[in-house]
Phi, psi and omega in degrees: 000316179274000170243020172259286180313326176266353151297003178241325190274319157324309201295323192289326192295316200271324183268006168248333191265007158276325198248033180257324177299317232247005239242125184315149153290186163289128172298140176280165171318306170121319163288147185276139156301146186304339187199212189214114158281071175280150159280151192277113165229170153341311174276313191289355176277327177279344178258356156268354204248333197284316194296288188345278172337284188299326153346299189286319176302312190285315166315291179313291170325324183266316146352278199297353211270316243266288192281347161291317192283340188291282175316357198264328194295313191290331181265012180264271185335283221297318201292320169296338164292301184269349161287339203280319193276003180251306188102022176232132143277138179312107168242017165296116166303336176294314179330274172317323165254069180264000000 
């Protein structure tokens, strides 16, 4: 009888840890993680607070690139407006920067 039990329980042992080998991972979510898990010391707060800063730099900078082209663009237009209605190019700088 106990060498029935422990022959079924070796058998349960050999066939869940075989079929551990063989068993799919968890599919992912399909979403990017929210973030990065590091552990926290002094230095890595500061080159995360650094990344941050630069982030924030490449944003502004690409902002500001965004909105210059958009004004370059509005005086294009406004200078194309006033050649369709006169049938003159504008060659005043007071014209062009109105």
């Amino acid at each position: 009888m106990k060498a029935s039990v422990w022959g079924a329980a070796a058998t349960a042992i050999l066939i869940l840890s075989g079929g551990a080998a063989y068993a799919e991972e968890a599919a992912p979510t399909g979403k990017a993680p929210d973030g990065y898990i590091f552990p926290v010391n002094k230095k890595t707060a500061e080159t995360f607070y650094e990344m941050k800063e630069q982030r924030l730099k490449a944003a502004q900078e690409q902002k500001a690139k965004e909105e210059e082209k958009q004004r370059e663009k509005e005086k294009k237009a406004k200078a194309d407006k006033i050649q369709r209605k006169t049938g003159r190019t504008a060659s005043s700088w007071q014209v062009k920067n109105r």
